[in-house]
ZAROMI-915686 format. One line per 4 residues: number of its first residue (from 1); for each residue x, y, z of N, C-alpha, C. Coordinates in Angstrom, 1 decimal. Layout:
REM residues N
NUM	X Y Z X Y Z X Y Z  ...
//
This chain:
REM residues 308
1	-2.2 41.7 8.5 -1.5 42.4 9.5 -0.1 41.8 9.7  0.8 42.3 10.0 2.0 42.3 10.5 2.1 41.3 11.3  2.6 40.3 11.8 2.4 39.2 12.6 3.4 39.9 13.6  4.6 40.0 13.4 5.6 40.5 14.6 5.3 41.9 15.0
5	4.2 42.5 14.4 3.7 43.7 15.3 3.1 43.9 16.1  2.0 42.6 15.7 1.1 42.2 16.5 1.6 41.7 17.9  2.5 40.7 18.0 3.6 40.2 18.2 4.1 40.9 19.4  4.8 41.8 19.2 5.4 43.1 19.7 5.1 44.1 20.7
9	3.3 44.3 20.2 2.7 45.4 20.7 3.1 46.7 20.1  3.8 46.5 18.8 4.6 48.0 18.2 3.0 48.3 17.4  2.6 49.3 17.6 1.4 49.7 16.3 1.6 50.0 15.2  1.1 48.9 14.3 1.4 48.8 12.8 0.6 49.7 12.0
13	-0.1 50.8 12.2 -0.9 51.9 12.1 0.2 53.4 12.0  0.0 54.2 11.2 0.5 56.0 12.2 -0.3 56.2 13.8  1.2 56.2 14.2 0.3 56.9 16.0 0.2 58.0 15.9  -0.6 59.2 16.3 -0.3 60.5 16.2 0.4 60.8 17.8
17	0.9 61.6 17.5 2.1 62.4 18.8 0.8 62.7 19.4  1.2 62.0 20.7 0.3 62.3 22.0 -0.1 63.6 22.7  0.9 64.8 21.9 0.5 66.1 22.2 -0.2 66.5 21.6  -0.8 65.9 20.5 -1.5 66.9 19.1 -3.0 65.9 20.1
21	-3.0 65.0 21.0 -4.2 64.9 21.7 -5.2 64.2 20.5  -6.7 64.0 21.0 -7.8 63.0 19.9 -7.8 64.4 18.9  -8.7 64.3 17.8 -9.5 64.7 16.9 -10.5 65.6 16.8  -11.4 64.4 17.7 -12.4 65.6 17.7 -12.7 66.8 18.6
25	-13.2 67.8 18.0 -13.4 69.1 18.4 -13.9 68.9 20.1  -14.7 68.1 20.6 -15.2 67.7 21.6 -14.2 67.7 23.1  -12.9 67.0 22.3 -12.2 66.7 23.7 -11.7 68.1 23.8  -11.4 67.8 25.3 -10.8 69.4 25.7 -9.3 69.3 25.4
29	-8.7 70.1 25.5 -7.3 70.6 25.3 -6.6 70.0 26.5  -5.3 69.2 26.7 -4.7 69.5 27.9 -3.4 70.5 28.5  -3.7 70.6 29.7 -2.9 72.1 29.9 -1.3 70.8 30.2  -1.1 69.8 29.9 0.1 69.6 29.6 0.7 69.6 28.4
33	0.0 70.1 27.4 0.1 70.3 26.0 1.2 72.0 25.6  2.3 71.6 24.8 2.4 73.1 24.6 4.1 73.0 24.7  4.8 73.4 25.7 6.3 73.9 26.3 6.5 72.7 26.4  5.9 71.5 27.0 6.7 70.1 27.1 7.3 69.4 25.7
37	6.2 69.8 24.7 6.5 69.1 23.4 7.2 69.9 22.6  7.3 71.2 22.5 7.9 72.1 21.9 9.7 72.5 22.2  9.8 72.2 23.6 10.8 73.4 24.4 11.9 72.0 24.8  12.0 70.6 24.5 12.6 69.5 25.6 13.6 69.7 25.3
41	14.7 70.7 24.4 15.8 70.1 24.2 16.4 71.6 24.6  15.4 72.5 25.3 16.5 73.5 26.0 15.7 73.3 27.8  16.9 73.7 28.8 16.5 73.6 30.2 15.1 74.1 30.6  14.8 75.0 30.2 13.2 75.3 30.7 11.9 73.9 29.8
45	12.7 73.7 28.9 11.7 72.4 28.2 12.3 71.2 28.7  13.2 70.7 29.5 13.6 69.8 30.0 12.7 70.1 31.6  12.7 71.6 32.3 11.9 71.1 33.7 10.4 71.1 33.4  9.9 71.5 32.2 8.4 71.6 32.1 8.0 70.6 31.8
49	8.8 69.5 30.8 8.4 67.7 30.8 8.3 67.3 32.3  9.5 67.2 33.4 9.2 66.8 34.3 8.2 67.5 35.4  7.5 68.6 35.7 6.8 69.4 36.1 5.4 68.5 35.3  5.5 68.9 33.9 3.7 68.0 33.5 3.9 66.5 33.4
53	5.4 65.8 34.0 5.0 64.2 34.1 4.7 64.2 35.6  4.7 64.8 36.5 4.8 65.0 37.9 3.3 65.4 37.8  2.8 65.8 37.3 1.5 66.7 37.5 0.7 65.3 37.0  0.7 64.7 35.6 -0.4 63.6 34.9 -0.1 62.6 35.8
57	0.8 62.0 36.6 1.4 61.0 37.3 0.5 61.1 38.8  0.3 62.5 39.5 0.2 62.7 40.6 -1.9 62.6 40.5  -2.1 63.0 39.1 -3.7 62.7 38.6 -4.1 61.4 38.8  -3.1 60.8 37.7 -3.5 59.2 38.0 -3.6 58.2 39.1
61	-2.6 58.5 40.2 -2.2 57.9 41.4 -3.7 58.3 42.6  -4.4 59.6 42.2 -5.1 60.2 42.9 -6.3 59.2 42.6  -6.3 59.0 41.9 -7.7 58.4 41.6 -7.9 57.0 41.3  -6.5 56.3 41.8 -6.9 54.6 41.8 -7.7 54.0 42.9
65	-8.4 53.2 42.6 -8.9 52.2 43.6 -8.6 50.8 43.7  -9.1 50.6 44.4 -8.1 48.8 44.3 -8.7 48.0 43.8  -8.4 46.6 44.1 -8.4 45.8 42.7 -9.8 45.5 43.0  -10.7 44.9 41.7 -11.7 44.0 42.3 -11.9 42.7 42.0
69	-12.6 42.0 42.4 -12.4 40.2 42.6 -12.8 40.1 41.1  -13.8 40.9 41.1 -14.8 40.4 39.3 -15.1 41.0 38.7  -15.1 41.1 37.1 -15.8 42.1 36.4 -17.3 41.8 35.8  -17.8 42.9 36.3 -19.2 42.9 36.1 -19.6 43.2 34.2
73	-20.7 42.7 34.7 -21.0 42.7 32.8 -21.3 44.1 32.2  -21.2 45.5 33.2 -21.0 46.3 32.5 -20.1 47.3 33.5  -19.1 48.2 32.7 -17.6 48.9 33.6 -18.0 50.0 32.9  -17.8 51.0 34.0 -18.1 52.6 33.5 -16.6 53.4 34.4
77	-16.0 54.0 32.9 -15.4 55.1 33.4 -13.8 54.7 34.4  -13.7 52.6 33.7 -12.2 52.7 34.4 -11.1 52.8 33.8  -10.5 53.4 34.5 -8.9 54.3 34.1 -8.2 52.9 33.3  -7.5 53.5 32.8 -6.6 52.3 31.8 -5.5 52.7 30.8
81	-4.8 52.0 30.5 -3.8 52.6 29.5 -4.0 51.2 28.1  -4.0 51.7 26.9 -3.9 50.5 26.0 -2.1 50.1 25.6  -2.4 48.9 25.6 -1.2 47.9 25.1 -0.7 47.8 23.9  -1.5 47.7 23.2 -1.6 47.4 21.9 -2.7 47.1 21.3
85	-2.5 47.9 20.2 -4.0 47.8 19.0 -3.7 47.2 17.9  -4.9 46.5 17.8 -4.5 46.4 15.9 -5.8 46.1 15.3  -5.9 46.3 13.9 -7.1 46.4 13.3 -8.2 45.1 13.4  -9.2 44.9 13.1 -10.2 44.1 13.2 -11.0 44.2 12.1
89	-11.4 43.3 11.3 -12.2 44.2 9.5 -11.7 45.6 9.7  -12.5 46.2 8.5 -11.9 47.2 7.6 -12.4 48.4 8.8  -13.3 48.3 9.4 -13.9 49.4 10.6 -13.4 49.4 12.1  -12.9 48.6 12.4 -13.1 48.0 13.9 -11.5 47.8 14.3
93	-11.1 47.8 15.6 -10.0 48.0 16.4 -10.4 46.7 17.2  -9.2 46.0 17.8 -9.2 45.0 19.1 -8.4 46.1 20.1  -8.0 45.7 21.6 -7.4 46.9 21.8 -7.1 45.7 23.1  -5.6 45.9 23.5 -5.6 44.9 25.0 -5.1 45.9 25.9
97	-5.8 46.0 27.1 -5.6 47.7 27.9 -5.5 47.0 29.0  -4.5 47.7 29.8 -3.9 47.4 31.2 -5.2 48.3 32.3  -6.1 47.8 33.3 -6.7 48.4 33.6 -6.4 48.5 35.2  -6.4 49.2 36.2 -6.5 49.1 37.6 -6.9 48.8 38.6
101	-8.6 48.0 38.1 -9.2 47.1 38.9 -8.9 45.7 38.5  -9.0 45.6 37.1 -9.4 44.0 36.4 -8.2 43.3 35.6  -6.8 44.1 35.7 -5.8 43.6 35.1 -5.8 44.2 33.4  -5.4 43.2 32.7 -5.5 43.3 31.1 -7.0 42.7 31.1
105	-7.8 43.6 29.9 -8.9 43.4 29.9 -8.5 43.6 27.9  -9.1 43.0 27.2 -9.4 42.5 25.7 -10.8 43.1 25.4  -10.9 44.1 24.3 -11.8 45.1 24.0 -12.2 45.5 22.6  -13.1 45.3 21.9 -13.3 45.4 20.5 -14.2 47.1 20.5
109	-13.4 48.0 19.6 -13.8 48.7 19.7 -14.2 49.1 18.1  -15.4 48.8 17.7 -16.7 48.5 16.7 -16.6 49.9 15.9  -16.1 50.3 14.5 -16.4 51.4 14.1 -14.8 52.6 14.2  -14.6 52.3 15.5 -12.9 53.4 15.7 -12.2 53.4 14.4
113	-12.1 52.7 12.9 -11.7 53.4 12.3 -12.1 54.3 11.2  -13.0 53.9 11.4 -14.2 54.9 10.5 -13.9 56.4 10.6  -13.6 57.3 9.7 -13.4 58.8 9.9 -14.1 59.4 11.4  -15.8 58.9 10.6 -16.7 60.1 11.6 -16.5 59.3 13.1
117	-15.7 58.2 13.1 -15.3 57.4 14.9 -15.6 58.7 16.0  -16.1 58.2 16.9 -16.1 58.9 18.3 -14.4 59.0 19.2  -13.8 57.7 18.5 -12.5 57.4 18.8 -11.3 57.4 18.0  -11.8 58.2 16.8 -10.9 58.5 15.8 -9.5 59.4 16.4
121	-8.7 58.9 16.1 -7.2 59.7 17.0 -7.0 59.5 18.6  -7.9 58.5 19.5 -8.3 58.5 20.7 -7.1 57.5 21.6  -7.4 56.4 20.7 -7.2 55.3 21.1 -5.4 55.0 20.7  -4.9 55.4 21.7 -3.4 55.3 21.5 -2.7 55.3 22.5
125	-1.2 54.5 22.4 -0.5 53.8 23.5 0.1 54.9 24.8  0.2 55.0 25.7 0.7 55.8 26.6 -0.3 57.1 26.6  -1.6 57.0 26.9 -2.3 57.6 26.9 -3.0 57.7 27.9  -3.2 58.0 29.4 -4.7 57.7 30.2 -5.7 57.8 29.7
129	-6.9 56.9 29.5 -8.2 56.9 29.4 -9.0 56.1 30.3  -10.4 56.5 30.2 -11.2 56.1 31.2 -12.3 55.3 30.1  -12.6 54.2 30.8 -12.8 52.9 29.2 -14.4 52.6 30.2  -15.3 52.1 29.0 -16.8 52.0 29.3 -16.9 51.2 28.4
133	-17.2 49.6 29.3 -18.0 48.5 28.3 -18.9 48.0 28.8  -19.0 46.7 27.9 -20.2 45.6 28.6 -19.8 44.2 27.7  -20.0 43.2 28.0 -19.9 41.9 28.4 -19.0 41.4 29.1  -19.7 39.8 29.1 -19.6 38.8 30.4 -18.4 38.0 29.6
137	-18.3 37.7 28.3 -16.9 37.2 27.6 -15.7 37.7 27.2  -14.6 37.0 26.8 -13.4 37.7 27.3 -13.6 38.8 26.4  -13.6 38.7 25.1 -13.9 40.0 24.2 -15.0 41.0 24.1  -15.0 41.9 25.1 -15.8 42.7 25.9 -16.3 44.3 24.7
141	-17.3 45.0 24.5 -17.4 45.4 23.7 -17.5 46.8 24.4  -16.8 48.1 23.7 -15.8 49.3 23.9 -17.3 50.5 24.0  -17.5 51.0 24.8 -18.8 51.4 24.1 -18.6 52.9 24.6  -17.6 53.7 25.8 -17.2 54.8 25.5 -15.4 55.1 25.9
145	-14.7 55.8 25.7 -13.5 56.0 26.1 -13.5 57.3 25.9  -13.3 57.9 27.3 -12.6 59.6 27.4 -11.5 60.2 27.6  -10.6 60.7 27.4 -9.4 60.9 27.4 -9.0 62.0 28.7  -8.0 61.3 29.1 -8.2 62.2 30.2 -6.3 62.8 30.1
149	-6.1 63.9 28.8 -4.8 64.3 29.1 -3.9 63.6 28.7  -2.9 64.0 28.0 -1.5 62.8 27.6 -0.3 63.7 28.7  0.0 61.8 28.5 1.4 62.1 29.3 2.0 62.7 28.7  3.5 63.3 29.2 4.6 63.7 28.6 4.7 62.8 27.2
153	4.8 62.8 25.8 5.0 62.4 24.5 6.0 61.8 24.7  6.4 60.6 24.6 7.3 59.4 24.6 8.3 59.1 22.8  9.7 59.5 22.9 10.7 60.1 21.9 11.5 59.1 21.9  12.1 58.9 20.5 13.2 58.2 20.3 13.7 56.6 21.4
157	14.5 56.5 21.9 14.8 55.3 22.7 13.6 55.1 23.6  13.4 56.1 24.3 12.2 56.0 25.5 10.9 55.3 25.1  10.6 55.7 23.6 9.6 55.3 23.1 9.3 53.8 22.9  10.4 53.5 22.4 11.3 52.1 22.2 11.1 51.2 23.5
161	11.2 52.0 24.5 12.0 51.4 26.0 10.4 51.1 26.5  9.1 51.8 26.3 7.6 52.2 26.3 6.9 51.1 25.8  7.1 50.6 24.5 7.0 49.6 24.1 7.3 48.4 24.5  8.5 48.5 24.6 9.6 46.9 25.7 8.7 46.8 26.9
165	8.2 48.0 27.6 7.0 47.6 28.8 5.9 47.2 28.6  4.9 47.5 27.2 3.7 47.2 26.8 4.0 46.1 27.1  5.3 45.3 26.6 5.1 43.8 25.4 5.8 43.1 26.9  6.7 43.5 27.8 6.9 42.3 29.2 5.3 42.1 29.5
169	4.0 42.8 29.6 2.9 42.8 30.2 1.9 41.7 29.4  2.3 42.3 28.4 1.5 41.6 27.4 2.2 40.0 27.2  3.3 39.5 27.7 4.0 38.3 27.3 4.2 37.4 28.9  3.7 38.0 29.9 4.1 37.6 31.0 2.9 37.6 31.7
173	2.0 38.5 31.7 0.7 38.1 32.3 -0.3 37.3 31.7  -1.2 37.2 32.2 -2.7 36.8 32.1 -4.2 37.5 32.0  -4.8 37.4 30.7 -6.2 38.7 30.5 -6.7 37.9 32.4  -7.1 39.5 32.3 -8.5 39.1 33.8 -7.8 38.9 34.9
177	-6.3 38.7 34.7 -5.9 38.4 36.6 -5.4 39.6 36.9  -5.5 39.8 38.6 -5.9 40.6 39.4 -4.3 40.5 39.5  -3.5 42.4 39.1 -2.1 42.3 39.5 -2.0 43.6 40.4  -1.9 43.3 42.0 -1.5 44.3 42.7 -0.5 45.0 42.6
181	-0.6 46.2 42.7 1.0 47.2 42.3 1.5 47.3 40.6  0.9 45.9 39.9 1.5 46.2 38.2 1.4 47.9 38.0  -0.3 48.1 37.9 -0.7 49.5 37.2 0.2 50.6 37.5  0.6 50.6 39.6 1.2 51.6 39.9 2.4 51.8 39.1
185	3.4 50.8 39.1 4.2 50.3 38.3 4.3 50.9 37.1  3.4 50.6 36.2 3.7 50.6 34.7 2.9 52.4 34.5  2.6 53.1 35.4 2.8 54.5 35.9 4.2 55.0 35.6  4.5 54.9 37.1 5.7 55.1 37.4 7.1 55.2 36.1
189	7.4 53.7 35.5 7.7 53.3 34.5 7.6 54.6 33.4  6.5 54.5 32.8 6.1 55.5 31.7 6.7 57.3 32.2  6.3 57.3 33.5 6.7 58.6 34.2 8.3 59.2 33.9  8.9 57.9 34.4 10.1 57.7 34.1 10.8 58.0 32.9
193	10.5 57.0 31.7 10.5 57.4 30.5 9.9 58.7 29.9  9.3 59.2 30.5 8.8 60.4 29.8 10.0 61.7 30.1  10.4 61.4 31.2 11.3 62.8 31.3 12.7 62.5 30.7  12.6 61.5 29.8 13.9 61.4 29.0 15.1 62.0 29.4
197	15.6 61.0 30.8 16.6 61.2 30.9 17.3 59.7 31.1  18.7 60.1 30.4 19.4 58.3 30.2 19.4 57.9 31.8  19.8 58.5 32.5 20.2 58.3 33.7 19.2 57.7 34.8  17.9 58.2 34.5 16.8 57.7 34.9 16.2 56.6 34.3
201	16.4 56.4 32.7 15.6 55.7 32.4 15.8 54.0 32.5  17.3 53.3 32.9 17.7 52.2 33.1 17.5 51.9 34.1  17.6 52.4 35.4 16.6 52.3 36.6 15.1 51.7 36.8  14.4 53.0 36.0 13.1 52.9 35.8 12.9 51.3 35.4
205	13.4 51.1 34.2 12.9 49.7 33.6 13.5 49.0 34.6  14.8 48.5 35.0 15.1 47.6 35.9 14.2 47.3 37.1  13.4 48.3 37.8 12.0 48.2 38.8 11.1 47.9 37.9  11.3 48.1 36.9 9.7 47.6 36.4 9.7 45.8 35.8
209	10.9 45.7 35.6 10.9 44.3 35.0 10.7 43.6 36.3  11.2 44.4 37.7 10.8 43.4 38.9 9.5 43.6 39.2  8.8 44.5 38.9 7.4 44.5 39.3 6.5 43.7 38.6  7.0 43.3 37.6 5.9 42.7 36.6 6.5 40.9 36.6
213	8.0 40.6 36.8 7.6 39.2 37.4 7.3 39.1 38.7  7.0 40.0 39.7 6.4 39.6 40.9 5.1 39.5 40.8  4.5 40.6 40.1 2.7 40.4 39.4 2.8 39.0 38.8  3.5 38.8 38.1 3.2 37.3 37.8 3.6 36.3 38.7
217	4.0 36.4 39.4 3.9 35.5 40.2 5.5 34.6 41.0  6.5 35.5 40.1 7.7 35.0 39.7 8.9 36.2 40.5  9.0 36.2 41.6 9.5 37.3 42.0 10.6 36.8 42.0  11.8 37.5 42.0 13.3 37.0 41.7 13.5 36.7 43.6
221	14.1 35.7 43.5 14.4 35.4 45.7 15.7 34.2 45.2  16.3 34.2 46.6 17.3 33.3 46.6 17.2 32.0 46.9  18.1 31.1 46.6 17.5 29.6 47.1 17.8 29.2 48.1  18.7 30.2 48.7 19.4 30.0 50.0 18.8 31.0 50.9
225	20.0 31.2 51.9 20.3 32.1 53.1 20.3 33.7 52.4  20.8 33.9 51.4 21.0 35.1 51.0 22.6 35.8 51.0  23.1 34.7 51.3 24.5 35.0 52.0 25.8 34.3 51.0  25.7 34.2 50.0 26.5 33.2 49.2 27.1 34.3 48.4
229	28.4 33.7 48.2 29.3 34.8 47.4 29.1 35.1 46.0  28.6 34.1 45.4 28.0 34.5 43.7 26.9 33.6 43.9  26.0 34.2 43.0 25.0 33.5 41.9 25.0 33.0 40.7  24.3 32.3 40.0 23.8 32.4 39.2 22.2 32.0 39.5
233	21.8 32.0 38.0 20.1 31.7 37.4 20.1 30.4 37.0  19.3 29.4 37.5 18.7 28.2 37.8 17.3 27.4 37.5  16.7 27.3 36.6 15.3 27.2 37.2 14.6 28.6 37.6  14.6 29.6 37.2 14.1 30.7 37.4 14.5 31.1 38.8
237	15.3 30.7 39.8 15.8 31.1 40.6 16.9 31.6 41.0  17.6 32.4 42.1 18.8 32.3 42.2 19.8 31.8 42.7  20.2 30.8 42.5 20.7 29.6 43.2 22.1 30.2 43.7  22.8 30.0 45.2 23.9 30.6 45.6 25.3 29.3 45.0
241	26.1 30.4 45.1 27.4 29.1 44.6 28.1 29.9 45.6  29.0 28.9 45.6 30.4 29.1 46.7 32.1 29.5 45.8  32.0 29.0 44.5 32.5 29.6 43.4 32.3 29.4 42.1  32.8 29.4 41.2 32.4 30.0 39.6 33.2 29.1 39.5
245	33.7 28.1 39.7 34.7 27.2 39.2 33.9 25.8 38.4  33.8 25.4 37.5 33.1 24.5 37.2 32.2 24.5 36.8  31.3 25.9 36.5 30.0 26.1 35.8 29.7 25.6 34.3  28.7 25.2 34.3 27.9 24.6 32.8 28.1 25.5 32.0
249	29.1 25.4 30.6 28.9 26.0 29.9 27.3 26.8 29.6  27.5 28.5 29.1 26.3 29.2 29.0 25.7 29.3 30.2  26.2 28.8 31.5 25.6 29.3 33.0 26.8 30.6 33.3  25.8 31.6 33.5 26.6 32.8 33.7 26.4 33.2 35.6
253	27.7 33.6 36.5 27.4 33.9 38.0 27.8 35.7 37.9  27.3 35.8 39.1 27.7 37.3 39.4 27.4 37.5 41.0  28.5 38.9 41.2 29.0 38.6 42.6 27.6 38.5 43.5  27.8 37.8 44.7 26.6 37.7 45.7 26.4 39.8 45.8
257	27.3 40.3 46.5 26.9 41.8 47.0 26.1 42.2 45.8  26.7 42.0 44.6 25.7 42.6 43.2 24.5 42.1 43.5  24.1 40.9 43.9 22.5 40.5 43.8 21.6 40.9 44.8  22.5 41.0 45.9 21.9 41.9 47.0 21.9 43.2 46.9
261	22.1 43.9 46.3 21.9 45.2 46.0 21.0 45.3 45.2  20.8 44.4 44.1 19.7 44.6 43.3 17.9 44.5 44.4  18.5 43.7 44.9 17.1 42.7 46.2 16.8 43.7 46.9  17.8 44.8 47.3 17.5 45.6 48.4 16.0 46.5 48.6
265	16.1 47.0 47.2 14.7 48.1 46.9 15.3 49.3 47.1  16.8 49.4 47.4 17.6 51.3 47.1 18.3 50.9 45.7  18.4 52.6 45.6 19.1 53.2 44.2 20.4 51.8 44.5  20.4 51.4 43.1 21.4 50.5 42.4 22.9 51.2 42.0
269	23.8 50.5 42.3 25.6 51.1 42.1 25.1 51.3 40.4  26.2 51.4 39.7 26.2 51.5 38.4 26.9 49.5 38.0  27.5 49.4 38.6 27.9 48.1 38.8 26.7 47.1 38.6  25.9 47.4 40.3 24.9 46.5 40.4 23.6 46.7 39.2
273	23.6 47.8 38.5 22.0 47.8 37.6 22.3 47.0 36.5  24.0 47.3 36.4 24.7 46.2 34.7 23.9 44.6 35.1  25.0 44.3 36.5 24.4 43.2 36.7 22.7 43.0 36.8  22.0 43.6 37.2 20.6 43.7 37.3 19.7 43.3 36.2
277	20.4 44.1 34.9 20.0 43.9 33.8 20.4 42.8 33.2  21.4 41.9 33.3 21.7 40.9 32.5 20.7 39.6 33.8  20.7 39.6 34.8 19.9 38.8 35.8 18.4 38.7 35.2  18.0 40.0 35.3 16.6 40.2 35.0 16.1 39.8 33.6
281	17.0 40.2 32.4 16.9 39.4 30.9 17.0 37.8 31.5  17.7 37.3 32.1 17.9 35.7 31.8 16.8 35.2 32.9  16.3 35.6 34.0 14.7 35.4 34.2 14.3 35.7 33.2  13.4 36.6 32.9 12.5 37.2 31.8 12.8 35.8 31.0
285	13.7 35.7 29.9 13.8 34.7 28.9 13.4 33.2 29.6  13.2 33.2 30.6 13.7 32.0 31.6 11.5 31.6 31.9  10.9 32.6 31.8 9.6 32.4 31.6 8.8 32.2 30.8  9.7 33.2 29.8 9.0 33.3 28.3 9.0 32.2 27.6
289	9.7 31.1 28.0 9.7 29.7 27.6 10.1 29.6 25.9  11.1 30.1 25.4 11.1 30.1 23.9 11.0 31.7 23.6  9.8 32.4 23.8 9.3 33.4 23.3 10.4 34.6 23.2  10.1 35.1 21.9 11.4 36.4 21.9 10.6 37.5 22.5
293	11.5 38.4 22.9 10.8 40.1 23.2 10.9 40.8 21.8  10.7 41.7 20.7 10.8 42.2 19.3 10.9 43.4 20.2  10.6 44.3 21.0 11.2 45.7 21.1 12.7 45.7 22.1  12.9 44.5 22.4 14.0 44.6 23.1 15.3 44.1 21.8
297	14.4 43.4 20.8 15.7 43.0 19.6 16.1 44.6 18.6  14.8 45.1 19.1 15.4 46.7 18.1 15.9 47.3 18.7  15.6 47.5 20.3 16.7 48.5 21.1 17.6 48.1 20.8  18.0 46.9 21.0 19.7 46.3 20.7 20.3 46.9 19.6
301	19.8 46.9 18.0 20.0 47.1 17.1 20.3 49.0 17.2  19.2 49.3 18.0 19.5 51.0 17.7 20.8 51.1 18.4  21.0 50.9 19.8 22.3 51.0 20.3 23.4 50.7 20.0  23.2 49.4 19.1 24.4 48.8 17.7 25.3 49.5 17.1
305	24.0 50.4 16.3 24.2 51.6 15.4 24.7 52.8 15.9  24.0 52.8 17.0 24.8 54.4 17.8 26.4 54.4 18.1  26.5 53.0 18.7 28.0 52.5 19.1 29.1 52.9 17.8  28.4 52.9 16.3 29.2 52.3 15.3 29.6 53.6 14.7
//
């Protein structure tokens, strides 16, 4: 296997397009299937993506429950989205799935690639399912998954940008710990990205990258008053300066108002999300201790290309 796919969370497999749904004859059809995937690049297929991401978004939200302390040795029927797959012997799948009660949960699913699989075409990224195992060790064994409907089909950069969320989750959390608000989050996020629009979609990730270091534990705060005319990044903090004069080479500041705008929790200037995004990369890196992101080195690269 692919070490940097693994790596990544990119699936080193064909995914099939989330509209064409599982395989087998069994699952039902979803009624978000059809005009969203067909129609996106004229205005009635531009409101019918947002209409069925509004509709799968407003299903999922409906039916969460909160977190729980422990997982029992056997889970029926919880909602989850997978992270990333990758093969296991010649038959078998590993699968790391973001769940709503129990966090990231680690799942061997026995047989999924076998043709006649129950999970053949099932088991894929930006997907809701509802996941059914059993054991008491971290590698818990997959014993039903139902599909409950794809989101809006995730395209070109978004897809990219879908990925870049798998892999902050996957590189910044912990299997089995309990993250209040992540799931809502990494909802929301995907929702975002699905109605493929540029304007929305830098937003979207900038809330999500703060949602997922405050699940971990690492929420961006100031070291001061809040009142200091620049910042910079410190120690994973934001340490206030009084000016830019004398900074350590490779220490980058930006204005105090830009950081407070980002802190606030309202819509961001176009000013403040630039700054946002280069703040939140140098946390992020600033956790990862060494560790690279691989779908944030390819966005770069596609954008490269677009620019050229």
């Amino acid at each position: 296997m692919n070490k940097d796919a693994l790596e990544a969370g990119v699936p080193h497999r064909r995914v099939r397009n989330r509209s064409e749904g599982p395989r087998s004859s069994r699952s039902p059809v979803s009624s978000l299937e059809g005009p969203a995937a067909q129609g996106a690049s004229t205005l009635s297929g531009i409101l019918e993506r947002r209409r069925a991401a509004e509709r799968q978004m407003a299903d999922v939200f409906s039916a969460l429950p909160e977190p729980a302390e422990r997982i029992p040795a056997r889970v029926t029927g919880e909602l989850g989205f997978i992270l990333h797959a990758w093969d296991w012997s010649e038959t078998s799948l590993l699968l790391d799935v973001l769940t709503v009660r129990y966090g990231r949960v680690f799942l061997v699913a026995r047989g999924a690639r076998r043709a006649s699989s129950q999970y053949r075409g099932l088991l894929t990224a930006f997907c809701p399912l509802r996941f059914s195992w059993t054991g008491s060790k971290e590698a818990k064994m997959l014993v039903r998954a139902e599909w409950q409907g794809t989101m809006v089909p995730l395209t070109g950069e978004a897809l990219l940008s879908g990925f870049y969320v798998n892999e902050l989750i996957l590189k910044l959390t912990v299997r089995e710990e309990r993250h209040p608000g992540l799931f809502e989050a990494y909802v929301k996020a995907i929702h975002a990205l699905a109605l493929d629009e540029r304007d929305a979609m830098q937003p979207a990730l900038r809330e999500f990258e703060m949602a997922v270091l405050k699940a971990a534990g690492w929420a961006p705060a100031f070291s001061d008053d809040g009142r200091s005319p620049w910042y910079c990044v410190r120690d994973g903090a934001l340490e206030g300066l009084a000016g830019v004069e004398g900074l350590p080479e490779g220490v980058r500041a930006w204005p105090g108002d830009l950081v407070r705008e980002m802190l606030s929790g309202e819509p961001m200037s176009p000013a403040a999300l630039r700054a946002s995004r280069d703040i939140l990369r140098t946390l992020i890196d600033f956790h990862l201790d060494g560790r690279s992101i691989h779908s944030r080195r390819i966005l770069a690269e596609l954008n490269g290309l677009q620019k050229t």
